[in-house]
C-alpha positions in Angstrom: 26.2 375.0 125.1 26.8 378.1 126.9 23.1 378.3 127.7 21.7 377.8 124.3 18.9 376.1 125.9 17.8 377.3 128.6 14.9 380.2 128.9 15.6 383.1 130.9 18.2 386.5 130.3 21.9 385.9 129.3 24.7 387.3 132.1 24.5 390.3 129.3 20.6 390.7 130.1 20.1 389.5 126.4 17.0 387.7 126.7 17.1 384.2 125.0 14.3 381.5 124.0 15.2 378.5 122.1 12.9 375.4 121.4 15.5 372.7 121.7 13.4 370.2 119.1 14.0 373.0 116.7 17.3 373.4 116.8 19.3 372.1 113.8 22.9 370.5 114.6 25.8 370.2 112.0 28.6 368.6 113.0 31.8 367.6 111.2 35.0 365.9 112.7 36.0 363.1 115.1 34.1 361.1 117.0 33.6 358.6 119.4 31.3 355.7 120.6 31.1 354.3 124.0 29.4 351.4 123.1 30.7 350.3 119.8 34.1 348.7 121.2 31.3 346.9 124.2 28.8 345.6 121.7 29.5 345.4 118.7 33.7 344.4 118.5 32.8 341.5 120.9 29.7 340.0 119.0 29.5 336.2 119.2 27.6 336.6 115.5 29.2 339.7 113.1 25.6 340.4 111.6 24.0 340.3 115.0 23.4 343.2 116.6 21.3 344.6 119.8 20.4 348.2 118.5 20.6 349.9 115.1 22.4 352.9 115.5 25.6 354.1 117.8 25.9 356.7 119.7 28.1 359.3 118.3 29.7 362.0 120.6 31.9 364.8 119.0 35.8 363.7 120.4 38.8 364.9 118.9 38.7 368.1 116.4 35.6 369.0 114.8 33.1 371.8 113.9 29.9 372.3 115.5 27.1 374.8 114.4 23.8 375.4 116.2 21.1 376.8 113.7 17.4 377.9 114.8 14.9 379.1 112.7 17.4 379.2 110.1 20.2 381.3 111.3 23.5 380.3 113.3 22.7 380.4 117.1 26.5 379.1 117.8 29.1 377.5 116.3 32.1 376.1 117.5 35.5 375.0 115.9 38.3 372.9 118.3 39.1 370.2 120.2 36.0 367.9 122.0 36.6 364.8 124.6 33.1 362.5 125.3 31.1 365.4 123.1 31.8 369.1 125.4 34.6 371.4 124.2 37.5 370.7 125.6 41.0 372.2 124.3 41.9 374.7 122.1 39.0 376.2 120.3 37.0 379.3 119.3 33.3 379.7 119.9 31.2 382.6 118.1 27.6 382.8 119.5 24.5 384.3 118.3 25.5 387.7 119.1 29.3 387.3 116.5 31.1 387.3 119.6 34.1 385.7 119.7 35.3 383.3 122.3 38.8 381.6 121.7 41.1 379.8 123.9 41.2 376.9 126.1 37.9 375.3 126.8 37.3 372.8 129.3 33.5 371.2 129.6 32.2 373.4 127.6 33.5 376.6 129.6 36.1 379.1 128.5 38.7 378.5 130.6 41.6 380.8 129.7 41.0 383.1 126.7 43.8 383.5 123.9 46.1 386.2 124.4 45.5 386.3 119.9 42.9 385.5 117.4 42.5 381.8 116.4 41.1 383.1 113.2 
């Protein structure tokens, strides 16, 4: 989110380099799953089911930290919809800055006129 992912030199001219299949998620809070209320609430046979796992997107509140290589990358505390930050919420990234206000697909929209901490 904000980049976290992609090679190259932050607006800041911080340069950045993450291997995404070594990047560690934690993630408490709500969430949701597109398919569970198509497959598996309209099953013909309740222990039959097409795939072993949901889908499980981040919707509602919640608490999202991004490790690599052992350290916090980002972390992000407020309100999701279908998995991006949407709502009120504050982001710190790898730096300790602080982004808090109103986030809408994962962008800062409007920042907080005070601290959410």
């Amino acid at each position: 989110m904000f980049g976290l992912f992609k090679r190259g030199k932050s607006s800041q001219g911080r340069i950045y380099n993450y291997d995404p299949d070594l990047v560690t998620v934690y993630y408490n809070g709500e969430v949701i799953s597109p398919e569970y209320e198509a497959y598996s609430l309209n099953r013909v046979e309740l222990n039959k089911q097409e795939f072993p796992w949901h889908e499980l997107y981040p919707h509602g509140k919640g608490k999202i930290v991004y490790s690599y290589d052992g350290r916090v990358v980002e972390q992000y505390e407020g309100g999701f919809e279908s998995g991006q930050y949407c709502g009120l919420g504050m982001l710190i990234d790898e730096h300790g800055e602080v982004h808090d206000g109103i986030f809408r697909e994962n962008k800062l929209v409007k920042k907080s006129t005070k601290t959410l901490r």
